[in-house]
Backbone as numpy.savetxt, mean C-alpha at the origin, in Angstrom:
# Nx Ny Nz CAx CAy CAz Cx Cy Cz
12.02 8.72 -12.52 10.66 9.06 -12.11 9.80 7.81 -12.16
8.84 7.70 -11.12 7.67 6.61 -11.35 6.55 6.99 -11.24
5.73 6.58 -11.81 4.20 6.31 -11.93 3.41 5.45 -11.40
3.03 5.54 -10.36 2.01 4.42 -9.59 0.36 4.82 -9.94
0.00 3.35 -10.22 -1.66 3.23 -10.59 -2.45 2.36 -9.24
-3.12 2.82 -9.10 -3.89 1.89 -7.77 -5.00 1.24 -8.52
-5.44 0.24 -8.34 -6.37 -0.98 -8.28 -6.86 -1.85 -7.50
-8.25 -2.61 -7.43 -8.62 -3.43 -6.60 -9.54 -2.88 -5.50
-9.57 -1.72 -5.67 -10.83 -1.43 -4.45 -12.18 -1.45 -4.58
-13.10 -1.16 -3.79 -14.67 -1.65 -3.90 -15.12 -1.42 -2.38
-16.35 -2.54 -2.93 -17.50 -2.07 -1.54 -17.48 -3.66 -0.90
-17.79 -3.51 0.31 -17.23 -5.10 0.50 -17.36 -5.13 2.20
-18.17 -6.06 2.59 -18.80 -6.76 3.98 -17.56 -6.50 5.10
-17.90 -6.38 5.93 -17.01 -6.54 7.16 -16.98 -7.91 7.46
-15.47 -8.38 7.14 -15.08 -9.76 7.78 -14.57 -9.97 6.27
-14.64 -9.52 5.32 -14.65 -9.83 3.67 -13.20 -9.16 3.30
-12.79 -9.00 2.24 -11.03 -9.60 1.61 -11.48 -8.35 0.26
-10.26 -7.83 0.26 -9.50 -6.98 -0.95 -8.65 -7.89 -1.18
-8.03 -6.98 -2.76 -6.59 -6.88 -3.09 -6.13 -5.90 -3.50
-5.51 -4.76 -3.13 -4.78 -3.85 -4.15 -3.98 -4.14 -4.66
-3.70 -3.34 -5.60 -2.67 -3.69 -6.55 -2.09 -2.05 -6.51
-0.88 -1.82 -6.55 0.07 -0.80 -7.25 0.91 -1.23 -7.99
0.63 -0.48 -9.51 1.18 -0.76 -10.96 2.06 0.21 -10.75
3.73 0.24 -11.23 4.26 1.28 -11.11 5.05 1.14 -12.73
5.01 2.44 -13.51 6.01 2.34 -14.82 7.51 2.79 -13.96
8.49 2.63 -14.99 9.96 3.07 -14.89 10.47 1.85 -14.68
11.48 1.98 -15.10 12.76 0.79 -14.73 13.53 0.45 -13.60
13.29 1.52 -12.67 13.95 1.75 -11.31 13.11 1.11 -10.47
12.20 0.51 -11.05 11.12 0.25 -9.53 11.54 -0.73 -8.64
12.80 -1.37 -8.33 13.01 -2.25 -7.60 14.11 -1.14 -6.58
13.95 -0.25 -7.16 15.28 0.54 -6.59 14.05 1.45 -5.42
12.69 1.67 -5.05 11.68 2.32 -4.35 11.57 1.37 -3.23
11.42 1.50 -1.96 10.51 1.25 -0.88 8.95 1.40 -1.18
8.28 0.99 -1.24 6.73 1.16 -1.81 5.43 0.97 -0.18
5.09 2.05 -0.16 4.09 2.15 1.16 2.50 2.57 0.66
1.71 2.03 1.50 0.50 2.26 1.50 0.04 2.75 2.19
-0.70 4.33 1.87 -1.22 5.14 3.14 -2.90 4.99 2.57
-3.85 6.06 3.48 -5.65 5.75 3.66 -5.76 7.13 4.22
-6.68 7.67 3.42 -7.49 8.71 4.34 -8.79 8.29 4.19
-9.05 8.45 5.82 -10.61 8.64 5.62 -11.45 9.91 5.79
-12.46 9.85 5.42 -13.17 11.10 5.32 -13.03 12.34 6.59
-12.44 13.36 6.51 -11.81 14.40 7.71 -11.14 13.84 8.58
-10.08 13.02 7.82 -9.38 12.49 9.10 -8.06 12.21 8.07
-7.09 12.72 8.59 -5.19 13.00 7.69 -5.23 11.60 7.41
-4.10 11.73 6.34 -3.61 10.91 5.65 -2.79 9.67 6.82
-2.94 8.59 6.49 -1.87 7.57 7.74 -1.45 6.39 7.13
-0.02 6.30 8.07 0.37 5.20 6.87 -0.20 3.79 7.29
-0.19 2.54 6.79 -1.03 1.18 6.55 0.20 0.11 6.69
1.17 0.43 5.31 2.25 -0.78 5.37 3.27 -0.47 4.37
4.39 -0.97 4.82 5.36 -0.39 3.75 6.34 -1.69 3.50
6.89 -2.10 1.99 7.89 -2.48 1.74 9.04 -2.46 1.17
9.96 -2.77 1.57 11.74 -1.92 1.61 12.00 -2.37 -0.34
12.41 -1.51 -0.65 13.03 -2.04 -2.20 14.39 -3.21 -1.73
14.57 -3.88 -3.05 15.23 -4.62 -3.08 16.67 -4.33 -2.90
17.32 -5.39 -2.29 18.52 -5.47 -1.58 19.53 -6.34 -2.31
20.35 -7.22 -1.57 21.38 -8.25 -2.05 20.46 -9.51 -2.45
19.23 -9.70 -1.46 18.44 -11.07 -1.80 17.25 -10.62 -1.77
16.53 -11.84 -2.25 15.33 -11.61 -2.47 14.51 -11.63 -1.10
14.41 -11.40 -0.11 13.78 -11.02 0.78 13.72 -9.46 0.95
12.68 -8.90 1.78 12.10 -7.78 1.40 11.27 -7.64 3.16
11.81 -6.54 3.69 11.05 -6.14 4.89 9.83 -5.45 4.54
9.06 -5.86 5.58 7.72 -4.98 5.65 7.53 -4.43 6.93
6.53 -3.58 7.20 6.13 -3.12 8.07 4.82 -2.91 7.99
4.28 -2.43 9.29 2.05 -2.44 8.92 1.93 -1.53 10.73
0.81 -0.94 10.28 0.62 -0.20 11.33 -0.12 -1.25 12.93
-0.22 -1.08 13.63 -0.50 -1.76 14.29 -1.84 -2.48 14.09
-2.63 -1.87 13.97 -4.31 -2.08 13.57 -4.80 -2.91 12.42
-3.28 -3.25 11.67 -3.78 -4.25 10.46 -2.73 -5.70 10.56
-2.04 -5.42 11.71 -1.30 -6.52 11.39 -1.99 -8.09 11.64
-1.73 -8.97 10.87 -2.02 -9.79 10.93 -3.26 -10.03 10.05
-4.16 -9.00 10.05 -4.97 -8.82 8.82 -4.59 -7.97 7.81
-3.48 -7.58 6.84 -2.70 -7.00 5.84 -2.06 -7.87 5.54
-1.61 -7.98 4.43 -0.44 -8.33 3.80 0.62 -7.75 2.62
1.35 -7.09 2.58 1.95 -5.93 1.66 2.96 -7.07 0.92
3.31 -6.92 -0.34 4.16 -7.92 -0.82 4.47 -7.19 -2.38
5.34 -7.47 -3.09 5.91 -7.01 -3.97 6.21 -7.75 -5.34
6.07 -7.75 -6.52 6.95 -8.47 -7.52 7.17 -7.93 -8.62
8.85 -7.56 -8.45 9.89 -6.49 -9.06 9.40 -6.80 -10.62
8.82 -8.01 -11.11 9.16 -8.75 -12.68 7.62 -8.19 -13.43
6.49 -7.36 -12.46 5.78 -6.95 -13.24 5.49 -5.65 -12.24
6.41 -5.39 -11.64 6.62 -3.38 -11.35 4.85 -3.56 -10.52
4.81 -4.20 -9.24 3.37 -4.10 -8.94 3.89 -4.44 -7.28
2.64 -3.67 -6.55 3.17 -4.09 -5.41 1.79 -4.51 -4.50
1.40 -5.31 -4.19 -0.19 -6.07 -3.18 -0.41 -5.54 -1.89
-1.49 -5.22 -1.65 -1.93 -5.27 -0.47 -3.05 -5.68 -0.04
-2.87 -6.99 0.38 -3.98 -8.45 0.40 -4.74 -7.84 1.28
-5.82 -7.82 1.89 -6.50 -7.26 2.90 -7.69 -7.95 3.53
-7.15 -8.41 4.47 -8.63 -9.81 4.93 -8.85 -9.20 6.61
-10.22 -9.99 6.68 -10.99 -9.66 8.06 -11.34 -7.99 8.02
-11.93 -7.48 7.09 -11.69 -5.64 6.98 -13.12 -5.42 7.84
-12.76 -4.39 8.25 -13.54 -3.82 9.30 -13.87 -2.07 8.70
-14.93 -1.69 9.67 -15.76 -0.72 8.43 -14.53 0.15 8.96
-13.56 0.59 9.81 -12.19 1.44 10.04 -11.77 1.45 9.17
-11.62 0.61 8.62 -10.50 -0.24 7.37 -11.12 1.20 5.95
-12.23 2.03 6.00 -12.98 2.47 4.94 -11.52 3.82 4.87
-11.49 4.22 3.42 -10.68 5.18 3.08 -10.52 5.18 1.71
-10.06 5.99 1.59 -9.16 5.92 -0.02 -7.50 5.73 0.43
-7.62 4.62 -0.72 -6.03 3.94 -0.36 -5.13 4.11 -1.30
-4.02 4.93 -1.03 -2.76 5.21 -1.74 -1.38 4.73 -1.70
-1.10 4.54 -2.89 0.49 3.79 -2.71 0.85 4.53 -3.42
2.72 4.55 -2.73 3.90 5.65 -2.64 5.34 5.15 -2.85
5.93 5.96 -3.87 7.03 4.88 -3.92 8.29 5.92 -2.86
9.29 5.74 -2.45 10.33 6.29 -1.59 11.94 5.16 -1.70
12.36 6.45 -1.22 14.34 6.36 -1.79 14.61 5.41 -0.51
13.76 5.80 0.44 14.37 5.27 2.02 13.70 4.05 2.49
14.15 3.59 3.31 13.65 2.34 3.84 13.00 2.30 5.04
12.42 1.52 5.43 11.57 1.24 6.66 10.55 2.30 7.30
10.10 3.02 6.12 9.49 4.40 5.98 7.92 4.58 6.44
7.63 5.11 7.34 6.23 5.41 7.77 5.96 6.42 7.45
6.54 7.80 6.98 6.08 9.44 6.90 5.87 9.57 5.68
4.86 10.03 5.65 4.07 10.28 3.71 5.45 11.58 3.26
5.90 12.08 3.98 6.60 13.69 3.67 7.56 12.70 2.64
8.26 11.62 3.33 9.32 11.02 2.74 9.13 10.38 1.34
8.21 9.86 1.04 7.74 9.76 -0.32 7.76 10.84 -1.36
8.01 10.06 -2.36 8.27 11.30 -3.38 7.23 11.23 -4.41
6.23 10.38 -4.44 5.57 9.94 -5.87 4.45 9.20 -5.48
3.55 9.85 -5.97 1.55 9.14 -5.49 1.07 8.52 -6.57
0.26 7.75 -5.84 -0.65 7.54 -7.33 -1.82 8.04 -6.90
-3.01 8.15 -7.31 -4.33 8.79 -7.31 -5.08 8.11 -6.75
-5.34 6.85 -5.68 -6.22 6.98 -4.85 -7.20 5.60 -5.21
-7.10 4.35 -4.86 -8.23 3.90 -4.66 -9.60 3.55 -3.30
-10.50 3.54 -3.67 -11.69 3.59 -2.60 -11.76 2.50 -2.41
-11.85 2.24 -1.25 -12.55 1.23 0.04 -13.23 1.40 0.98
-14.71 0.70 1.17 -15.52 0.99 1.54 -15.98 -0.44 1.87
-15.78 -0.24 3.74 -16.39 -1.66 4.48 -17.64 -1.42 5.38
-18.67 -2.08 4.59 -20.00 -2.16 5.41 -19.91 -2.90 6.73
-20.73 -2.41 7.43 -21.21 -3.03 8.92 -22.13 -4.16 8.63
């Protein structure tokens, strides 16, 4: 079983930079794909960016929805169970509560496939 904690969110300018953080307990956490989904206010849950658990090497696929690429960055490090999601150029779209998810499968976009939430941090980008 894991436990994910979200961190790093706030209120913050359009054109201006996050960081999340997902803290995850358990010992398995290199053994999860770890994704980041956002809801915004009356509008479903969607996924943001996801990265594959660890493999034979230390490289690690990601993925990002279309609308953040290039402004996201999802990244991982197995040695303190945490997983980033750098967030620059944010735009007031960008506003939600942001959740990270850990999952068995890889290259994963569907929240169904996740097995384990954490509770939600807020982001909120002014105009």
């Amino acid at each position: 079983q894991v436990q994910l904690v979200e961190s790093g969110g706030g209120l913050v300018q359009a054109g201006g930079s996050l960081r999340l953080s997902c803290a995850a307990s358990g010992r398995t956490f290199s053994s999860y794909s770890i994704g980041w989904f956002r809801q915004a206010p009356g509008k479903e849950r969607e996924f943001v960016a996801a990265i594959d658990r660890s493999g034979s090497s230390t490289y690690y696929r990601t993925y990002y929805r279309d609308s953040v690429k290039g402004r996201f960055t999802i990244s991982r490090d197995n040695a303190k169970n945490t997983v980033y999601l750098q967030m620059n150029s944010l735009k007031p779209e960008d506003t939600g509560v942001y959740y990270c998810a850990a999952s068995t499968y890889s290259g994963n976009s569907y929240a169904d496939n996740y097995d384990y939430w954490g509770q939600g941090t807020q982001v909120t980008v002014s105009s």
